[in-house]
C-alpha positions in Angstrom: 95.5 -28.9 78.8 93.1 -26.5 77.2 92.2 -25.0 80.7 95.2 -25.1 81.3 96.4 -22.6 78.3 93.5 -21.0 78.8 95.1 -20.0 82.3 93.9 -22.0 84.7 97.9 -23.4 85.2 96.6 -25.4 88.8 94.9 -28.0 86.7 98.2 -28.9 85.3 98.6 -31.1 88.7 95.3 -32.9 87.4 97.5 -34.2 84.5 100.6 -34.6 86.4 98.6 -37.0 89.0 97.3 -38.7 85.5 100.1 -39.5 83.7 103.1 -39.9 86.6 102.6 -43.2 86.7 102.6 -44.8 83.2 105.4 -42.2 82.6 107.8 -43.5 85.4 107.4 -47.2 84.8 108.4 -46.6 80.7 111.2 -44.5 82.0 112.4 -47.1 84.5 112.2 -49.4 82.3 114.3 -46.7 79.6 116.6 -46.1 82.2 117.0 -49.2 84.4 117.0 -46.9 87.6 114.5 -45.1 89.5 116.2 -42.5 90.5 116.6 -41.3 86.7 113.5 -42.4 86.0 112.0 -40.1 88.5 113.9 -37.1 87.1 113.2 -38.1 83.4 109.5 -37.7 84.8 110.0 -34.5 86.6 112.3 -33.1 83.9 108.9 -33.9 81.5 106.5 -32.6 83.6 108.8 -29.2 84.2 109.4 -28.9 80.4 105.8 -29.5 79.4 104.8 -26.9 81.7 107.5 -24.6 80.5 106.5 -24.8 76.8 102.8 -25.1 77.3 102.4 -22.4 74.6 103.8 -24.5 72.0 101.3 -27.1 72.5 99.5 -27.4 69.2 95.5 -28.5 70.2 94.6 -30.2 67.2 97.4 -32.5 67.8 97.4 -35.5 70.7 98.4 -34.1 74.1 99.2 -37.7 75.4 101.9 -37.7 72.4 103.3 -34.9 72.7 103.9 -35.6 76.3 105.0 -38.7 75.6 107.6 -37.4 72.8 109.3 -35.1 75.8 109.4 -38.1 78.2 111.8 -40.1 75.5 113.5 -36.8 74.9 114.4 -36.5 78.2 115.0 -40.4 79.0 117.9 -39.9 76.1 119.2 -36.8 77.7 119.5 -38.5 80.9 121.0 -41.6 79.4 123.5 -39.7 77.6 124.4 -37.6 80.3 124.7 -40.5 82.9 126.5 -42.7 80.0 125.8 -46.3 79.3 125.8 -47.3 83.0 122.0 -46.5 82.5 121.6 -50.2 81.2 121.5 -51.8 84.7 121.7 -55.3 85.1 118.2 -55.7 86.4 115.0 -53.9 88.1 115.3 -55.6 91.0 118.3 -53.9 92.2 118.3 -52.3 95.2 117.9 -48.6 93.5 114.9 -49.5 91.8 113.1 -52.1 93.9 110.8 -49.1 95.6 107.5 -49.5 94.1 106.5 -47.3 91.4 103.1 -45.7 92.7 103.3 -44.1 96.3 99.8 -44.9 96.8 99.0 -46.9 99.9 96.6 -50.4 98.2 94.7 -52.3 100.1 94.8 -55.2 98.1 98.5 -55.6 98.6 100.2 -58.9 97.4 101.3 -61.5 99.6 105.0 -61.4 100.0 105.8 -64.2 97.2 103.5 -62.4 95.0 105.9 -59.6 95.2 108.4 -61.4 94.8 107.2 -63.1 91.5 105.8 -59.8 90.1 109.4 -58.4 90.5 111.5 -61.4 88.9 108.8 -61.2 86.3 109.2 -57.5 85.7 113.5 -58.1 86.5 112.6 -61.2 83.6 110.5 -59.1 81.3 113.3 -55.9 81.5 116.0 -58.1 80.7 114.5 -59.3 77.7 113.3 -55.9 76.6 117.2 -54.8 76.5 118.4 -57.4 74.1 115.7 -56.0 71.8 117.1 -53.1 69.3 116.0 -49.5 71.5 113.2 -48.5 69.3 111.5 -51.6 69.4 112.0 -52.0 72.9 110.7 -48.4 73.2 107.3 -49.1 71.0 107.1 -52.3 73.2 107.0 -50.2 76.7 105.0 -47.1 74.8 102.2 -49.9 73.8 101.8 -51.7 76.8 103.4 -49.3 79.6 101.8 -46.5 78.5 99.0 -48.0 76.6 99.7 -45.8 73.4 97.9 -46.6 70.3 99.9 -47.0 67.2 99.6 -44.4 65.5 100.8 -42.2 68.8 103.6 -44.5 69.2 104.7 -43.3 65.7 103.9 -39.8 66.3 105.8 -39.8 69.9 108.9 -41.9 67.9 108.6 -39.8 64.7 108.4 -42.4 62.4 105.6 -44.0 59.9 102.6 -45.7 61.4 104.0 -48.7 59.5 107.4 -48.2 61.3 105.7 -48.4 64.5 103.5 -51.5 64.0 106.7 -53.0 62.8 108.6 -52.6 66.2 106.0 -53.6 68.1 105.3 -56.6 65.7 108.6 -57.7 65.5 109.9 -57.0 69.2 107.1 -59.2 70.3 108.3 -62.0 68.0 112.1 -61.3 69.3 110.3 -61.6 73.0 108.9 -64.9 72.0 112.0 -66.3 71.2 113.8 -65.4 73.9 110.7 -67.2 76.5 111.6 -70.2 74.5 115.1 -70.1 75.0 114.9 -69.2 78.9 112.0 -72.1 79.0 114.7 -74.5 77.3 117.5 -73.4 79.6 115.8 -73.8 82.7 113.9 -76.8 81.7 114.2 -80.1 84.0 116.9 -82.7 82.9 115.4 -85.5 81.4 115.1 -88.6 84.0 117.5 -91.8 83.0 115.3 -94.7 81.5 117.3 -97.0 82.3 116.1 -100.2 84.2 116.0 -99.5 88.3 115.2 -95.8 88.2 118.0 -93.3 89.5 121.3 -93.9 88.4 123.1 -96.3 91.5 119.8 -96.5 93.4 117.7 -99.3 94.6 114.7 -100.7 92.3 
């Protein structure tokens, strides 16, 4: 960002190729689409860009960048209204896979299948959480912010923001138990000759 202000503007892409990724998936998740995820993302990019000369460098880059991206994910959500809570991930407007690259250690089939109930799972979960701590939760492990820019990107206390993560983990927790309790097998019948009406 510094060669950047210092007006070599083409090494912007360096951080756009950077930071695209953990971006979109904590906007997806924001916004339960990729579609407005994508233009939360490009919206951030575009306004970063814009207001480059504003950028303070003593302060974190990564949270100031970070700050705009939730900016923009609550402009969007506003704007689009509370349709932006989809049902899941795995509909059909956000089951593209987040990073165009091309890998060549591509799951099988199933294990796409799994990683995307598990992230449908996960998303579900994350929106019966209260928004900021579902927002420190993706910030901490989406985007791998430490605490202190998690509370610097949310404008709040580092306490605040050790709190939401703290706490939304706990809330998490007890929601895996419940889903583990509703989906567990029924207990089998102990009663003499097995199965209910069936042979010994």
């Amino acid at each position: 960002m510094l060669r950047v202000l210092g007006g070599d503007v083409d090494c912007f892409a360096e951080l756009v190729a950077r930071y695209r990724r953990p971006l979109l998936r904590v906007a997806t998740g924001r916004l339960g689409r990729l579609d407005w995820a994508e233009e939360a993302v490009q919206e951030t990019f575009l306004a970063a860009f814009r207001s480059r000369e504003t950028f303070d460098p003593e302060r974190s880059f990564r949270t100031w960048l970070w700050t705009i991206l939730l900016n923009q994910c609550r402009a969007i959500g506003a704007k689009r209204g509370k349709a932006s809570q989809v049902a899941c991930w795995s509909d059909n407007a956000v089951a593209a896979p987040i990073d165009d690259a091309v890998c060549c250690d591509r799951p099988s089939p199933l294990g796409e299948l799994l990683a995307r109930e598990r992230a449908d799972l996960l998303e579900q979960s994350l929106l019966q959480l209260s928004p900021a701590q579902a927002d420190a939760l993706r910030l901490r492990f989406f985007g791998e912010l430490k605490f202190q820019e998690i509370a610097d990107a949310m404008g709040c206390s580092l306490l605040t923001a050790k709190n939401r993560v703290k706490w939304g983990l706990l809330r998490l927790a007890d929601l895996a138990k419940g889903n583990a309790r509703d989906h567990a097998e029924p207990s089998c019948d102990n009663s003499p000759g097995g199965l209910p009406g069936g042979p010994e």
